[in-house]
C-alpha positions as CSV (number, residue, x, y, z in Angstrom):
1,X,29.2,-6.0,-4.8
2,X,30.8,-4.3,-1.8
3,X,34.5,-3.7,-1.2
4,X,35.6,-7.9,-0.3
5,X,32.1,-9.3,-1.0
6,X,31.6,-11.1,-4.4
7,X,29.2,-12.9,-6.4
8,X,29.4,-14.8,-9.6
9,X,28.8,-12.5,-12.6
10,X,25.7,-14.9,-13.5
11,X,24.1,-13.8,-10.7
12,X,20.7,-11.9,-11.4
13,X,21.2,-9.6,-8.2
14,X,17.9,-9.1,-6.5
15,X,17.2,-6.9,-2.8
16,X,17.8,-9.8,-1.2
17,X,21.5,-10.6,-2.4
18,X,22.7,-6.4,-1.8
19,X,20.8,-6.9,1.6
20,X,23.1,-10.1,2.3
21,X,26.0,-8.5,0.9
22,X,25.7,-5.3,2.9
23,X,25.1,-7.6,6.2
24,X,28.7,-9.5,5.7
25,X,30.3,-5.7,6.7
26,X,27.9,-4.5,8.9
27,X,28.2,-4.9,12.8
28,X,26.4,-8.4,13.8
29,X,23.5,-6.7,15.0
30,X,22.7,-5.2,12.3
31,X,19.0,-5.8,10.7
32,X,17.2,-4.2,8.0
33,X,14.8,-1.8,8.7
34,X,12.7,1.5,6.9
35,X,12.1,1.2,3.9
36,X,14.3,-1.3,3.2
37,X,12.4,-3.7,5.4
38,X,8.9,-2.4,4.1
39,X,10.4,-3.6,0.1
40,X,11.5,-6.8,1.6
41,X,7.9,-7.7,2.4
42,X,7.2,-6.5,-0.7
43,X,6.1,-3.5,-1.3
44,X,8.1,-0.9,-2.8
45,X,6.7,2.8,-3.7
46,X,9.6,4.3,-4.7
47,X,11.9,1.8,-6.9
48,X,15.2,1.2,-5.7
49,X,16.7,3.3,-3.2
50,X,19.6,3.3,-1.0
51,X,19.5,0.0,1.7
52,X,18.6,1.1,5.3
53,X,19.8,-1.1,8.2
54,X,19.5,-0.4,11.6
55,X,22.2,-1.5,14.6
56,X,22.6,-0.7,18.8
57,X,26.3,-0.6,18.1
58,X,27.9,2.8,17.5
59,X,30.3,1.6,15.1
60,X,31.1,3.3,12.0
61,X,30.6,1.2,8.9
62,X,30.9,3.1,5.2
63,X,29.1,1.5,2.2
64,X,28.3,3.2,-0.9
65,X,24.7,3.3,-0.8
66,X,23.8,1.4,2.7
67,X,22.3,3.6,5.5
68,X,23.1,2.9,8.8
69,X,20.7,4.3,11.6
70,X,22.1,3.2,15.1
71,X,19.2,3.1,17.5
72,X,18.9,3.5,21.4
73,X,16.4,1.4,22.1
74,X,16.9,-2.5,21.6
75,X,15.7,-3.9,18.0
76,X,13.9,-6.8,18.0
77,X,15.0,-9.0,14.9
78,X,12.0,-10.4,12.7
79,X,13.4,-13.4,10.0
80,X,11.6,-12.7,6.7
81,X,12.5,-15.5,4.4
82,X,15.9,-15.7,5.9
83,X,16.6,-11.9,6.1
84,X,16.7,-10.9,9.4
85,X,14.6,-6.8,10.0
86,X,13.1,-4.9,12.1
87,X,9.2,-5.6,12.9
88,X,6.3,-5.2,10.5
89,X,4.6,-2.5,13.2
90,X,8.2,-0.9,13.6
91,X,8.6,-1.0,10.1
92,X,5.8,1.1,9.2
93,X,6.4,3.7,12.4
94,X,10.1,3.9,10.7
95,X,8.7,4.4,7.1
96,X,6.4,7.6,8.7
97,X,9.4,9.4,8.8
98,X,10.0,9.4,5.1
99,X,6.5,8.5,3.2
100,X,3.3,10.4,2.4
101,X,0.4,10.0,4.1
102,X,-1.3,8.1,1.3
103,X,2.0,6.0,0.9
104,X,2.2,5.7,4.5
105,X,-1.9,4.1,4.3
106,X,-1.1,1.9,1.7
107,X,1.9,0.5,3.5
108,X,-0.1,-0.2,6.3
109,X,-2.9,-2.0,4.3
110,X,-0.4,-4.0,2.2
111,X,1.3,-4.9,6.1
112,X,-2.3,-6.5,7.0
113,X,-2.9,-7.5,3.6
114,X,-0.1,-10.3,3.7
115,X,-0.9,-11.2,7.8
116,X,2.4,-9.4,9.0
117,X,0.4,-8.0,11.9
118,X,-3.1,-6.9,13.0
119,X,-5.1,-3.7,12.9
120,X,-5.1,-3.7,16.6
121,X,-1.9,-4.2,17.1
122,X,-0.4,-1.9,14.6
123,X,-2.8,0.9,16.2
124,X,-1.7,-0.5,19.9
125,X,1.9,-0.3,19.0
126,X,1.6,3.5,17.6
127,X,-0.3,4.5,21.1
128,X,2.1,3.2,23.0
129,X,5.7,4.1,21.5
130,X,7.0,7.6,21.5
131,X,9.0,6.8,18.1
132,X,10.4,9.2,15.3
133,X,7.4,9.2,12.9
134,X,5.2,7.8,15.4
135,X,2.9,11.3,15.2
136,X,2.2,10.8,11.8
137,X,1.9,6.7,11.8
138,X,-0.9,7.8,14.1
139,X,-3.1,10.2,11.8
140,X,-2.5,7.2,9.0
141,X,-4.3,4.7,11.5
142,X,-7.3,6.9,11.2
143,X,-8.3,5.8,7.8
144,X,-6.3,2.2,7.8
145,X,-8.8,-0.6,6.8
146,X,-9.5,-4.4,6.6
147,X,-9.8,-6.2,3.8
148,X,-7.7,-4.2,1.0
149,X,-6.1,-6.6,-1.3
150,X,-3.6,-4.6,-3.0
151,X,-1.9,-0.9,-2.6
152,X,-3.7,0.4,-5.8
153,X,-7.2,0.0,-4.5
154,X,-6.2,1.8,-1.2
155,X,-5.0,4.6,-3.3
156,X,-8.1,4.5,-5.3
157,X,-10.2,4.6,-2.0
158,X,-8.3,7.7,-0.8
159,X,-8.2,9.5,-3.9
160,X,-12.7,9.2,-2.9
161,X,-12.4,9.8,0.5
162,X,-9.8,12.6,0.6
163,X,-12.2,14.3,-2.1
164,X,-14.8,14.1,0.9
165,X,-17.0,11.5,-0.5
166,X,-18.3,8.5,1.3
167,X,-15.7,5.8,2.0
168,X,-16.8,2.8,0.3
169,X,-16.2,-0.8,1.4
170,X,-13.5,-3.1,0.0
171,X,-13.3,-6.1,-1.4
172,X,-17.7,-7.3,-1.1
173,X,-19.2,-10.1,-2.5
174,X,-22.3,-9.6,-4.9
175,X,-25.2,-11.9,-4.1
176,X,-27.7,-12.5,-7.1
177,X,-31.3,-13.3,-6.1
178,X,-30.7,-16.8,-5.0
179,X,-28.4,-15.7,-2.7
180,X,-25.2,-17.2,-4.5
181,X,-21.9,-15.3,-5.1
182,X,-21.1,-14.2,-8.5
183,X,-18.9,-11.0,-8.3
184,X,-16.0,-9.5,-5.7
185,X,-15.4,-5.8,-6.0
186,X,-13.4,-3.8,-5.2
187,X,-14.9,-1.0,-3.9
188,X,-18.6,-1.1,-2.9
189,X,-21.3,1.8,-2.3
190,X,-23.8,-1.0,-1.2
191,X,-26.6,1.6,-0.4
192,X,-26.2,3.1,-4.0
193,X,-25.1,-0.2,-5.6
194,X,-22.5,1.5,-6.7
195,X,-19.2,-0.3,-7.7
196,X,-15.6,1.4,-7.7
197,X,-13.3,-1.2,-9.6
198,X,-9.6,0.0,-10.4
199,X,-8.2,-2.1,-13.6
200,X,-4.3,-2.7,-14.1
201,X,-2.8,-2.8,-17.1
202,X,-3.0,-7.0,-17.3
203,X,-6.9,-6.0,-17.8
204,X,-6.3,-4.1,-21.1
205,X,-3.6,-6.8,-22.4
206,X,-4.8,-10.1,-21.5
207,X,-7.6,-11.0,-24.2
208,X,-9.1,-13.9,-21.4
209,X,-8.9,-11.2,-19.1
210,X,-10.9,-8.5,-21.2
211,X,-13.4,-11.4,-21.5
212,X,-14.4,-12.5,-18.2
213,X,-14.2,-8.7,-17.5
214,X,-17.0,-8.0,-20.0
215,X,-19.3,-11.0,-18.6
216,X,-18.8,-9.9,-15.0
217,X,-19.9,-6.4,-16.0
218,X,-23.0,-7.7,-18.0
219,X,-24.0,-9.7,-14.8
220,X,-23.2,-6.8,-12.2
221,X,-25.7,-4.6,-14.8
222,X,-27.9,-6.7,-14.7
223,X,-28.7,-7.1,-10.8
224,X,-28.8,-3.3,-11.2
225,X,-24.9,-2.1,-10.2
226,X,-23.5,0.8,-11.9
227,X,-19.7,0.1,-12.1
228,X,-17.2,2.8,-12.2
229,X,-13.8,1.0,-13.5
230,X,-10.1,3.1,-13.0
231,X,-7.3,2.5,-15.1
232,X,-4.1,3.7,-15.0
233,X,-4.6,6.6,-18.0
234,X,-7.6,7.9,-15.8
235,X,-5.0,8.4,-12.7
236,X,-2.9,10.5,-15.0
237,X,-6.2,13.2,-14.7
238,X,-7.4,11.9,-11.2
239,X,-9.7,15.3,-10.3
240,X,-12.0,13.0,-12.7
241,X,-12.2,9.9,-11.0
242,X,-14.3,11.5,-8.1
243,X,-16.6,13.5,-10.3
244,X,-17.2,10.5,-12.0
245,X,-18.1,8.6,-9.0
246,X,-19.9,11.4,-7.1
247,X,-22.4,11.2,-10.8
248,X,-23.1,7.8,-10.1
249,X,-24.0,7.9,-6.6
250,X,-25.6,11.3,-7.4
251,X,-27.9,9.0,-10.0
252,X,-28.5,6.8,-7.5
253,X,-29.9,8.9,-4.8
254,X,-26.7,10.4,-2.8
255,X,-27.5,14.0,-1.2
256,X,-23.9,14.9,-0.2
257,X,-21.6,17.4,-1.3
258,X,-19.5,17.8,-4.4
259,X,-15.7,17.0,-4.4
260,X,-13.3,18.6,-2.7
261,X,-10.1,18.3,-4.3
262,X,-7.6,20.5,-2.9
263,X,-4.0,21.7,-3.5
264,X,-2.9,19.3,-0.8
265,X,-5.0,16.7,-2.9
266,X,-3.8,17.4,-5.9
267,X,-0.3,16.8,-4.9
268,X,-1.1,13.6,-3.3
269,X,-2.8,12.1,-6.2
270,X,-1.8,14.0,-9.6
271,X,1.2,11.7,-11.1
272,X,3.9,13.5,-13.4
């Protein structure tokens, strides 16, 4: 794997066996950290990249691929499944320095999503450090939220809110008349009864899942909710998706201005 560092060739390597490998050569305060750390909590917006670790030693260490940022103030090590790295609020002030802000949101999201930290204290750690990246961690906390469940319905939220329509609620129960539960959305325009639903590709390729799709729909219709579903082809043309959304909440009684979607949105959200 690395000059002196084997494995047997019936390995399936995975991030975690190049992050072990790297950490055999590697001073022994060496953790992993950026973006790195962000993939080894699982989420990963760019595919596989070089392996960022982070040390208070000045050594030198040169591995084909591995990043080594040596860092004045102490690290604190977090153990993730028996990988030792830096922090989930560190983490995503470290991952501001290289991500988008929409990447930077979703990272964020995904971070509370799996109970690494807290809204408060992700928003209290950014106040109080004076971090590379720490400036732009910031703006992101502005429109970080509860409650997202995965990073695609946080992009699908921003795509609405970054066209300057209302920012919709995530992940709502619908009550039928009796009171009882028989839908969660994804994205909810309760005033307009309005429902923003983004649909991976398991939805178009799972039969049983094309069928309990088509009776949740029939009952969300029929206590009166307009649903708005976003695939993955509609995010190839995403000026669409807000049109499409500003017509239904338009149909519904909504008084506020068109969409706004801008250069800068355009090269946020438009995927080649």
């Amino acid at each position: 794997m690395f000059r002196g560092v084997y494995v047997s060739v019936d390995v399936e390597l995975t991030l975690v066996h190049w992050v072990t490998a790297a950490l055999v050569l590697l001073p022994g305060d060496a953790i992993v950290s950026h973006l790195t750390a962000a993939r080894i909590r699982g989420f990963d917006p760019q595919g596989r990249g070089d392996l960022e670790f982070s040390t208070n030693t000045t050594a030198v260490t040169e591995l084909p691929g591995v990043i080594l940022h040596r860092r004045r103030g102490r690290l604190t090590p977090y153990d993730v499944d028996g990988i030792v790295t830096t922090g989930p609020d560190r983490t995503f002030v470290d991952c501001a320095t290289v991500l988008g802000l929409v990447q930077l949101i979703q990272l964020a999201e995904h971070m509370l999503n799996i109970g690494a930290t807290t809204l408060e204290s992700l928003a209290a750690y950014c106040h109080d450090r004076h971090l590379d990246g720490v400036r732009r961690a910031r703006r992101a906390m502005t429109f970080v939220m509860n409650g997202v469940e995965s990073p695609m319905e946080t992009l699908v939220r921003l795509l609405l809110v970054f066209a300057r329509l209302p920012c919709p609620s995530p992940n709502r129960w619908i009550v039928n008349g009796d009171g009882r539960q028989v839908a969660r959305v994804d994205l909810l325009y309760e005033a307009y009864k309005v429902v923003v639903e983004y649909d991976g590709w398991h939805h178009e390729r799972d039969g049983r899942q094309r069928q309990r799709d088509r009776e949740r729909r029939e009952v969300l219709e029929s206590l009166g909710y307009r649903l708005i579903v976003v695939t993955n082809e509609d995010l190839r043309t995403p000026q669409s998706v807000p049109w499409r959304v500003y017509d239904a909440l338009r149909d519904r009684g909504y008084c506020g201005t068109t969409p706004t979607t801008s250069v800068v949105w355009s090269r946020w959200f438009t995927r080649m």
